[in-house]
BAZARO-552351 format. One record per residue: x, y, z of N, C-alpha, C in turn; chain. Coordinates in pm, 1 decimal, decimal comma. Example, Ala and Ser with C-alpha at 12.3 -4.5 7.8 and 13.67 -1.06 7.14 Angstrom:
        nx        ny        nz       cax       cay       caz        cx        cy        cz  unit
    1319,0    -569,0     780,0    1230,0    -450,0     780,0    1320,0    -330,0     780,0     A
    1285,0    -225,0     708,0    1367,0    -106,0     714,0    1290,0       3,0     787,0     A
# end
This chain:
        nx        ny        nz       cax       cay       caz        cx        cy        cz  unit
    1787,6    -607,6      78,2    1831,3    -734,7     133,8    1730,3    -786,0     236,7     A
    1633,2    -659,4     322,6    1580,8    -734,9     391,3    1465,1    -812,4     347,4     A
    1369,5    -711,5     233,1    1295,8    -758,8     185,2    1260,2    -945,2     134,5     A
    1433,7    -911,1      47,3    1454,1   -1054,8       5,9    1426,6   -1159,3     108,0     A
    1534,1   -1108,8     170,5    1530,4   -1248,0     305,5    1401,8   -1274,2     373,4     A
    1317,7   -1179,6     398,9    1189,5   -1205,7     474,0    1099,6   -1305,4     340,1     A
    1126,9   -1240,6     214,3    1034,5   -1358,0     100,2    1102,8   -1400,7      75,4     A
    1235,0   -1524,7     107,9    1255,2   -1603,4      64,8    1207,4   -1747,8     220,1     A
    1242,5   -1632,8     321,2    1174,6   -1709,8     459,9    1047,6   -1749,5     427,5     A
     954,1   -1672,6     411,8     809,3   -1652,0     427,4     751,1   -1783,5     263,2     A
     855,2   -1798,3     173,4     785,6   -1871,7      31,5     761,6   -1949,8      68,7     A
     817,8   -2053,7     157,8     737,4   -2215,3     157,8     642,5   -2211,0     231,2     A
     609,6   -2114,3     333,3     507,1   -2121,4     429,1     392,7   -2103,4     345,3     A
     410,9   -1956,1     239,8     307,4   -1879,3     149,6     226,0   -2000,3     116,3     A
     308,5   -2109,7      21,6     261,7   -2184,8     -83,2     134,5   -2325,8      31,3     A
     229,5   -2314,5     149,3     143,1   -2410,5     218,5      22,5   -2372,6     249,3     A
       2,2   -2172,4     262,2    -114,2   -2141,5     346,3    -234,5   -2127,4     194,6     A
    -148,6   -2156,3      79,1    -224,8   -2084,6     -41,0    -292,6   -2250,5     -48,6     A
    -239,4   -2372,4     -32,1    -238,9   -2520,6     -34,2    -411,0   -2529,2      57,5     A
    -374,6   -2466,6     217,0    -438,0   -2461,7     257,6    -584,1   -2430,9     289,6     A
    -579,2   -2284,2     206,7    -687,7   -2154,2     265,4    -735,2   -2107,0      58,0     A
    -665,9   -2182,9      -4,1    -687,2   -2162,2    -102,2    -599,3   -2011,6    -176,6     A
    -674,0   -1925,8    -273,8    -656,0   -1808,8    -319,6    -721,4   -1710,7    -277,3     A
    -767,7   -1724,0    -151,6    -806,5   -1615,2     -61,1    -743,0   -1512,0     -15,2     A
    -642,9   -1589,1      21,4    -528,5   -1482,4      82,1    -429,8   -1407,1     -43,9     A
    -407,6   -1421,0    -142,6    -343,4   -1376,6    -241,9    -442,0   -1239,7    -275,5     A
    -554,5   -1327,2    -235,7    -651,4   -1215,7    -346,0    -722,7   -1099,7    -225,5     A
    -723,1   -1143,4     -82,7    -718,3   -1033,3      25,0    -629,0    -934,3      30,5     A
    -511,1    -980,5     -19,4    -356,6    -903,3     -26,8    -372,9    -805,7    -150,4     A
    -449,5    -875,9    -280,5    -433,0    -812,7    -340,7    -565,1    -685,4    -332,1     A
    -636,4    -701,5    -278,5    -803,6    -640,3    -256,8    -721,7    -490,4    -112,8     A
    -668,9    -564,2     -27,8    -578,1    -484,1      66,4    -510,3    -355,8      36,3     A
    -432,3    -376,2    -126,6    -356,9    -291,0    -198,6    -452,8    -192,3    -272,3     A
    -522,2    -232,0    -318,6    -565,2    -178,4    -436,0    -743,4     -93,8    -387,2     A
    -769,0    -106,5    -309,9    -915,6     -84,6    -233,9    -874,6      89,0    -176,2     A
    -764,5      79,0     -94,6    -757,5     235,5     -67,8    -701,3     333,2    -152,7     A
    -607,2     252,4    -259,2    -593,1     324,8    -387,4    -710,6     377,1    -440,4     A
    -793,2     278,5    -526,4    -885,7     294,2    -604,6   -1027,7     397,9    -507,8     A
   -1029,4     415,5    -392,0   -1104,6     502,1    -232,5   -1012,4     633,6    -298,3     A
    -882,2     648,3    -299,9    -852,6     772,3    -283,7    -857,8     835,6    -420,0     A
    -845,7     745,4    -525,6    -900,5     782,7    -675,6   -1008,8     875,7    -663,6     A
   -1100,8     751,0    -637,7   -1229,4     882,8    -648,6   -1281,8     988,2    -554,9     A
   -1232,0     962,9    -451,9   -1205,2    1102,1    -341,2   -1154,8    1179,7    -385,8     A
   -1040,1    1186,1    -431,8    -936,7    1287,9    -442,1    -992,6    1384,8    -569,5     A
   -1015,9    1268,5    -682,3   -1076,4    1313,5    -789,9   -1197,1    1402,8    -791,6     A
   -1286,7    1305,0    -758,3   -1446,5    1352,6    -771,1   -1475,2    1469,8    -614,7     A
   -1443,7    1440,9    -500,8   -1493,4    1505,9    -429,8   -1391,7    1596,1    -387,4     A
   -1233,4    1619,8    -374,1   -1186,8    1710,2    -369,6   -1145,3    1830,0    -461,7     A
   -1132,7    1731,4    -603,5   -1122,7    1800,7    -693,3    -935,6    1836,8    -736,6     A
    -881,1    1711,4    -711,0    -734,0    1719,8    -738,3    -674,0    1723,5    -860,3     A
    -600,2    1751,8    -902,1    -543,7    1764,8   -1040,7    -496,0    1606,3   -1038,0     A
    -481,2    1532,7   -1175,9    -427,9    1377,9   -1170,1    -282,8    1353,3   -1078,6     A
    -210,9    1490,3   -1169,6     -71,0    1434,5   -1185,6     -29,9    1414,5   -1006,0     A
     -80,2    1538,3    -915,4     -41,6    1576,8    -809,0    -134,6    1427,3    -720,3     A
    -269,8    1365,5    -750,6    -334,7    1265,8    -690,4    -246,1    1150,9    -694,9     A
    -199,1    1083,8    -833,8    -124,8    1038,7    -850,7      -2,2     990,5    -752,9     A
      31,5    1096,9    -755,1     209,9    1121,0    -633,9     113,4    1114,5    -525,6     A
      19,3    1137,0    -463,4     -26,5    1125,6    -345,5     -89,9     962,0    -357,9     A
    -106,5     887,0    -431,1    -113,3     763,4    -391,5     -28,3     676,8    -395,4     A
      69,1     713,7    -474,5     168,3     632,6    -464,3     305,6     681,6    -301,4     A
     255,8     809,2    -245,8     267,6     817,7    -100,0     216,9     721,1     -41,7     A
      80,3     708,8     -48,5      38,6     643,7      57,4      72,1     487,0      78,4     A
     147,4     436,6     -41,9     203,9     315,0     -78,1     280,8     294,3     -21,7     A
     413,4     387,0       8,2     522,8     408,1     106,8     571,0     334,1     -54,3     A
     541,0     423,9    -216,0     636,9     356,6    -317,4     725,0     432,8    -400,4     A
     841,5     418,8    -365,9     958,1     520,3    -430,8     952,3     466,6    -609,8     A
     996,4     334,7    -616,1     954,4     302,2    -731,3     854,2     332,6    -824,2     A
     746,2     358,4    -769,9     577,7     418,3    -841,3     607,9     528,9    -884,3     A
     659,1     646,1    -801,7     705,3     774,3    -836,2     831,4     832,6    -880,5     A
     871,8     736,3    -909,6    1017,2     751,4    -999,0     925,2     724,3   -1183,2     A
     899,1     588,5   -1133,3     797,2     581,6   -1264,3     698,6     695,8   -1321,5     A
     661,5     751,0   -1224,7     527,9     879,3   -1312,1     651,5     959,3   -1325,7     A
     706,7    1042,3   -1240,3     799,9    1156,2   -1297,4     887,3    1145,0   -1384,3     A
     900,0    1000,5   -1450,7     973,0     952,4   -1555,0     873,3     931,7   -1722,1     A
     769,3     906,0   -1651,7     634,1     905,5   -1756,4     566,7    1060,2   -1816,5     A
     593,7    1146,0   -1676,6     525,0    1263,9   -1693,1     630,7    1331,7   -1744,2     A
     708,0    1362,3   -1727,7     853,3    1420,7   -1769,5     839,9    1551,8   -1682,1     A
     768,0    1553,7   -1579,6     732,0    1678,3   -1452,5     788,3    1626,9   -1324,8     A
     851,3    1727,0   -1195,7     814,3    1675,3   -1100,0     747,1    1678,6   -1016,1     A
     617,1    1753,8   -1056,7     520,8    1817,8   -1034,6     421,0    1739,1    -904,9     A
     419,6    1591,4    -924,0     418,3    1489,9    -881,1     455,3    1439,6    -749,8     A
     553,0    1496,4    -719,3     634,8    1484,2    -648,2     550,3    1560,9    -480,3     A
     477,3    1668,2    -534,3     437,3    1759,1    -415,3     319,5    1689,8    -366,1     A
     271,0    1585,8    -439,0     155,5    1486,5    -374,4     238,6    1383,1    -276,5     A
     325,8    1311,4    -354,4     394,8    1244,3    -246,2     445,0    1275,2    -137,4     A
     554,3    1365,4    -127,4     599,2    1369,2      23,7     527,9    1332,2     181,8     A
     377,5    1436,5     135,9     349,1    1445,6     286,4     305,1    1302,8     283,1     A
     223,9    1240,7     227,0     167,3    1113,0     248,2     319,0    1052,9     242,3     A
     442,7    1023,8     178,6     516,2     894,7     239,6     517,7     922,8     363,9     A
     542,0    1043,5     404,9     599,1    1103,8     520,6     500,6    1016,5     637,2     A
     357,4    1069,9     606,4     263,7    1060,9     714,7     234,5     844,0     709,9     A
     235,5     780,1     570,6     238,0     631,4     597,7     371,7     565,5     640,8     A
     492,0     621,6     679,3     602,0     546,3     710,8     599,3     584,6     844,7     A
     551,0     625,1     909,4     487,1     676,6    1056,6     340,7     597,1    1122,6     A
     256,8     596,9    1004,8     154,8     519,5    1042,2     148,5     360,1    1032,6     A
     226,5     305,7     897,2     204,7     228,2     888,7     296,8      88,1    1027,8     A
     396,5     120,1    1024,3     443,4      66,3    1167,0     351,2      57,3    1241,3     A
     295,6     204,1    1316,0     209,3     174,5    1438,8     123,5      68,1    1391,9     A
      52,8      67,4    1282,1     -74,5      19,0    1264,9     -65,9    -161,3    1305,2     A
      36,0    -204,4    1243,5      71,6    -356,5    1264,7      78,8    -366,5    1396,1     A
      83,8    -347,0    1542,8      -2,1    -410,2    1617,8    -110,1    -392,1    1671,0     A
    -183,7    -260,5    1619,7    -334,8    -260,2    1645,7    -391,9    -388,8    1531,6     A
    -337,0    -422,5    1394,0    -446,6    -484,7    1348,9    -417,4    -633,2    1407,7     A
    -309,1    -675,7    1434,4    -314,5    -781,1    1504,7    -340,2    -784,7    1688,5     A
    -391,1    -697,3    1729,7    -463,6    -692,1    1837,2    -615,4    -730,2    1799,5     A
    -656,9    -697,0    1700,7    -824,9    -632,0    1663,7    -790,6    -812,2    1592,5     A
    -730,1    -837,8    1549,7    -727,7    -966,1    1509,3    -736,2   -1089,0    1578,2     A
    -664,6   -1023,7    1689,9    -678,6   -1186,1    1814,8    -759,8   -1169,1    1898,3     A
    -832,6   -1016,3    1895,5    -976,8   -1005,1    1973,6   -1114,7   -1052,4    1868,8     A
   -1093,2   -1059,7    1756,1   -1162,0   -1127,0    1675,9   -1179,5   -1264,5    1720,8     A
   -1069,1   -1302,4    1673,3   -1054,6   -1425,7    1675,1   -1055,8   -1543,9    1810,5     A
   -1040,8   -1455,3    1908,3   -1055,8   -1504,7    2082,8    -958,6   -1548,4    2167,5     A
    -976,2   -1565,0    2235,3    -853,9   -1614,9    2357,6    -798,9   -1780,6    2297,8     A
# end
C-alpha cells in the first residue's frame, strides 16, 4: 500500500520531470539498478569465483528483492539460493536507509548553497 501511494503521488510529477529533463532520468534509474548488478556479476563470477545459483540469490539481496528470489527458487527448483541472499538483504535493508541522506547531502554539496 505504501509503495502504491508514494507512485501514484510521485506519477504526475514523474511525467513533468521526464517533459522536462527528458529520458535521462528514466534511464539514470535504470543505469542505477542494473550497474551494481551487472559489477557484482562479474566480481562474484570472474574474480571470486562463486557458483551462479548462490551469486544469483546474492544479487537479488542486494536488491532488497523478495520477488527476484522467490522467482529463481521457483526456476531452480533448489533453495540453494537462498544462502546468497540473506546476508546481503540483511546487510542492504540496513544500508540502504542510511545511504539516502548521505546521497542527498553529497547532492546539495554538489549542487551548492
Amino acid at each position: 500500500m505504501f509503495i502504491a501511494a508514494i507512485g501514484l503521488g510521485a506519477g504526475p510529477d514523474a511525467i513533468d520531470l521526464i517533459l522536462q529533463y527528458g529520458l535521462i532520468l528514466p534511464l539514470l534509474g535504470i543505469l542505477v539498478s542494473l550497474l551494481p548488478a551487472f559489477v557484482s556479476l562479474i566480481v562474484g563470477s570472474k574474480l571470486m569465483k562463486i557458483e551462479t545459483p548462490i551469486l544469483l540469490g546474492i544479487i537479488a539481496g542486494q536488491h532488497c528483492s523478495t520477488p527476484t528470489i522467490s522467482a529463481l527458487v521457483s526456476q531452480a527448483g533448489d533453495s540453494v539460493l537462498v544462502l546468497g541472499y540473506t546476508v546481503t538483504y540483511a546487510i542492504s535493508n540496513v544500508l540502504l536507509p542510511l545511504m539516502g541522506p548521505v546521497v542527498v547531502a553529497i547532492a546539495v554539496a554538489i549542487q551548492g548553497p
